[in-house]
Backbone bond lengths (Angstrom), bond angles and torsions (degrees), N, CA, C in turn:
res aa  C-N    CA-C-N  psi(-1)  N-CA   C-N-CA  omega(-1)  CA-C   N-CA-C  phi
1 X - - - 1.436 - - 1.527 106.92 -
2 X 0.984 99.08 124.54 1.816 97.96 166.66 1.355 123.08 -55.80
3 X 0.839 104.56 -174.61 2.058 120.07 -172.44 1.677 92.72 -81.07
4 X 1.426 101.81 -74.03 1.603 126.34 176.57 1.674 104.52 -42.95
5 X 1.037 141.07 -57.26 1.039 133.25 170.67 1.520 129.26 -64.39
6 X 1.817 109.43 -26.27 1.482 115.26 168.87 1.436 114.91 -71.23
7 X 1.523 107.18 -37.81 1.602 107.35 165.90 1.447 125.18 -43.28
8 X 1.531 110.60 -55.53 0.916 107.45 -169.17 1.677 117.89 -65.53
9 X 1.117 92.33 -54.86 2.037 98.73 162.06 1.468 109.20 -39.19
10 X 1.276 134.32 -57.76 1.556 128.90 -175.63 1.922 96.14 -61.34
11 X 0.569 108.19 -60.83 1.317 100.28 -175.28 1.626 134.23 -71.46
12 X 1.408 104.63 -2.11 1.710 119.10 153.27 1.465 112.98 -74.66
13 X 1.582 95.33 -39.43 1.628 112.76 -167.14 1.549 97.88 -54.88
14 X 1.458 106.52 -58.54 2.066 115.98 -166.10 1.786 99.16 -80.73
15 X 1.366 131.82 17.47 1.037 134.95 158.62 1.473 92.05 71.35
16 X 1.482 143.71 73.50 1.390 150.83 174.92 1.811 92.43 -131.66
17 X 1.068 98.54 142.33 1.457 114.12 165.51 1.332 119.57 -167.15
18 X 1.750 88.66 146.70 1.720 98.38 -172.44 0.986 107.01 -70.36
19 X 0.884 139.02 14.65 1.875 127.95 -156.65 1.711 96.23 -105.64
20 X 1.507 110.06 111.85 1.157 127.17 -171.50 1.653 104.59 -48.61
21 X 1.560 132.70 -40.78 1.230 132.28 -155.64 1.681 104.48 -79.94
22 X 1.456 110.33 -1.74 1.534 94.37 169.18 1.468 124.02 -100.71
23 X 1.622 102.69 -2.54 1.202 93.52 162.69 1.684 148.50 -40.75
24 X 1.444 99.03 -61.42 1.768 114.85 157.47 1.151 118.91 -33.02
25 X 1.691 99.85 -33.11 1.359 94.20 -179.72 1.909 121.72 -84.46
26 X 1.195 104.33 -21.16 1.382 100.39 -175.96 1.798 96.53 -100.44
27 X 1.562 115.42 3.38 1.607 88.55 165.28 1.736 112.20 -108.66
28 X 1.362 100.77 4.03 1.611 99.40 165.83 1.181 109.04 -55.84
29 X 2.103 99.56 -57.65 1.401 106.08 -176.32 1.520 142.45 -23.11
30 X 1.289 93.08 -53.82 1.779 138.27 -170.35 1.590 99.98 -64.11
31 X 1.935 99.15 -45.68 1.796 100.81 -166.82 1.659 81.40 -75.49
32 X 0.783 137.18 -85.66 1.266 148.90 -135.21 1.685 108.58 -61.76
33 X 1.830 116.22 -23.84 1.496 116.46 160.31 1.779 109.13 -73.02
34 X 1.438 107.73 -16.74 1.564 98.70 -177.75 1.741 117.09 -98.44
35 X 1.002 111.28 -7.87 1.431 133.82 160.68 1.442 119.43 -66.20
36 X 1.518 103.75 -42.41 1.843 113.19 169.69 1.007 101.73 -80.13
37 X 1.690 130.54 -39.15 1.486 115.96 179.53 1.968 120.37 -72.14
38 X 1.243 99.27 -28.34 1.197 78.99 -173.02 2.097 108.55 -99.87
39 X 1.628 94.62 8.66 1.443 86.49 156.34 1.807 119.17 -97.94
40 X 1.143 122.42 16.13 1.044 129.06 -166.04 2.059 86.59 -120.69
41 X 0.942 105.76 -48.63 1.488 94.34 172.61 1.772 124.75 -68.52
42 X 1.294 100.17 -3.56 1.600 101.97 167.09 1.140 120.96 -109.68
43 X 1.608 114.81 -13.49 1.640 122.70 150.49 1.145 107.98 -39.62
44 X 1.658 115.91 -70.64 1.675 112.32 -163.17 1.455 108.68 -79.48
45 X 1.353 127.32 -20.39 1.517 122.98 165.29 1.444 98.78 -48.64
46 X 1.344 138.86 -64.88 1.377 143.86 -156.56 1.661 93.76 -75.85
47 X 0.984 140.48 -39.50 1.331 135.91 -154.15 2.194 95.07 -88.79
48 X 1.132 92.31 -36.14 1.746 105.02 174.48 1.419 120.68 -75.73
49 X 1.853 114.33 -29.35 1.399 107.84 150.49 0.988 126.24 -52.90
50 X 2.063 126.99 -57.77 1.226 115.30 -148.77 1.667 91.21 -80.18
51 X 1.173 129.04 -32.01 1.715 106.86 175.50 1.482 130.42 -60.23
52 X 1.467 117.14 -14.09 1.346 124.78 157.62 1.714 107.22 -80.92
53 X 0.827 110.22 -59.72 1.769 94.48 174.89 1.252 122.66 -41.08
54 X 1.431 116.11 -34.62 1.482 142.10 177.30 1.617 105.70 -51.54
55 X 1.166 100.33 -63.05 0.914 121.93 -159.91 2.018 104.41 -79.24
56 X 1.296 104.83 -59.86 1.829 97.34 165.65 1.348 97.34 -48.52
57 X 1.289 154.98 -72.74 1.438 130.84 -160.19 1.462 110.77 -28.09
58 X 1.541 105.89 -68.22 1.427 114.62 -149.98 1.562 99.44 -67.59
59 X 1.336 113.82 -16.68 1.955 106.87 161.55 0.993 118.35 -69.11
60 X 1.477 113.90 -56.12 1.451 123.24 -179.15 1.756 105.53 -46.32
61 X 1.222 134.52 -62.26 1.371 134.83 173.68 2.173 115.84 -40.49
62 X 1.126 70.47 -72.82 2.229 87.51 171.01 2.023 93.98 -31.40
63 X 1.774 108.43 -46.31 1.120 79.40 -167.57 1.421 138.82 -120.62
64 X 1.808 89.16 26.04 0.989 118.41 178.37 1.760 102.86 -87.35
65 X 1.095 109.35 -50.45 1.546 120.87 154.33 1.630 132.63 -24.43
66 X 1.000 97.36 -39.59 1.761 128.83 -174.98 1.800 100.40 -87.84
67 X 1.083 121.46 -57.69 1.326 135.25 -178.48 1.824 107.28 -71.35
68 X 1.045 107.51 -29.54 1.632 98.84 167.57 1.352 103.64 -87.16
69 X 1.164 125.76 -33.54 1.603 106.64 -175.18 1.531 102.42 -92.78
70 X 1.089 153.02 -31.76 1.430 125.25 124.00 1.746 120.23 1.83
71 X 1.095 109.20 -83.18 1.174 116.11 -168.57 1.762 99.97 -58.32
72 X 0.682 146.98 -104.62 1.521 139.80 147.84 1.794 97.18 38.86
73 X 0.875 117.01 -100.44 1.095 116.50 173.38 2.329 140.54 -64.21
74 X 1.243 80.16 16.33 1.033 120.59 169.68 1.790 110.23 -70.15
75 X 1.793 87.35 -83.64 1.181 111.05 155.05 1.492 131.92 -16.08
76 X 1.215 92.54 -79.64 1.699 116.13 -171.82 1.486 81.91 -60.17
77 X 0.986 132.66 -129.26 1.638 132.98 -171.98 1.737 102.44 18.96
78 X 1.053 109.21 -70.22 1.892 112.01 -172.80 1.377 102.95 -50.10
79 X 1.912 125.73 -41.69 1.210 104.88 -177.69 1.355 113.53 -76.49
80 X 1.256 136.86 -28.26 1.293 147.57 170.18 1.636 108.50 -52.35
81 X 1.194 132.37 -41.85 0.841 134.44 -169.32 1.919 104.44 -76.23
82 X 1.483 120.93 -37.06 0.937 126.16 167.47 1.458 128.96 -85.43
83 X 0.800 126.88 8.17 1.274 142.07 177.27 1.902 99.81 -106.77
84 X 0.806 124.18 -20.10 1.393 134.78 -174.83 1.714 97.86 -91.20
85 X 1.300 98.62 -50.09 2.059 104.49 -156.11 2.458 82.00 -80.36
86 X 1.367 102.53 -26.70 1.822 80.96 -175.00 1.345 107.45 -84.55
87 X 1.455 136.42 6.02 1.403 141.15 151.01 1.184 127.32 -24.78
88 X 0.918 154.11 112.27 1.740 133.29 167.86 1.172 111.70 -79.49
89 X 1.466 122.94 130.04 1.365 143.68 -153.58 0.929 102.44 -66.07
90 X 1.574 113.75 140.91 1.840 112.69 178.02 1.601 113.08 -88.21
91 X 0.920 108.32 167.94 1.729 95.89 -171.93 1.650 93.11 -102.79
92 X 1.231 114.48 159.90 1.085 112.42 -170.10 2.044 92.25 -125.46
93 X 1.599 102.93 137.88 1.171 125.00 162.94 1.656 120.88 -71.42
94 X 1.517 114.93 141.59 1.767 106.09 177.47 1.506 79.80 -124.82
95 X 1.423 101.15 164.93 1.356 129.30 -169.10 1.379 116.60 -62.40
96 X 1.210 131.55 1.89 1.601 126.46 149.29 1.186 106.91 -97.65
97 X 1.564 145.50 1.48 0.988 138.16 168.91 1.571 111.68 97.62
98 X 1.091 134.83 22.71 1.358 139.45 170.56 1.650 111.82 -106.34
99 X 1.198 95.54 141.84 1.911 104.75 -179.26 1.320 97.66 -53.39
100 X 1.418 111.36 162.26 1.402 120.04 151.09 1.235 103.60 -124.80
């Protein structure tokens, strides 16, 4: 078998052909597999937003949550702290028994 003739057999075999009119056909193909791909890649873009939005809410809440009870206790501490400082100071005794 020749070279020229094995070519051509390998390449009937892997479904290649010279024949100009199938071209159109394998770049419809191509448009029309990249059309499914890139509508299938804006499915999961859109499907991957709303679970990040989803998902910032439920942070945003946790830490809005967190920051009031913070604050809450914020509070309480400040009144404690003032309720302590409007005391009048106790005098304190030293060990022979004289004020200081």
């Amino acid at each position: 078998m020749s070279a020229r003739r094995g070519t051509a057999v390998l390449e009937r075999g892997r479904g290649f052909s010279r024949d100009p009119s199938t071209f159109p056909t394998f770049t419809t193909a191509r448009q029309h597999h990249s059309t499914d791909l890139r509508e299938l890649n804006e499915l999961n873009l859109a499907r991957f937003d709303a679970k990040l939005e989803q998902r910032i809410a439920e942070v945003k809440a946790d830490l809005r949550q967190e920051i009031a009870a913070l604050r809450t206790e914020l509070r309480m501490d400040m009144a404690d702290l003032r309720t302590e400082m409007a005391k009048p100071p106790s005098r304190q005794v030293d060990v022979e028994g004289i004020g200081v």
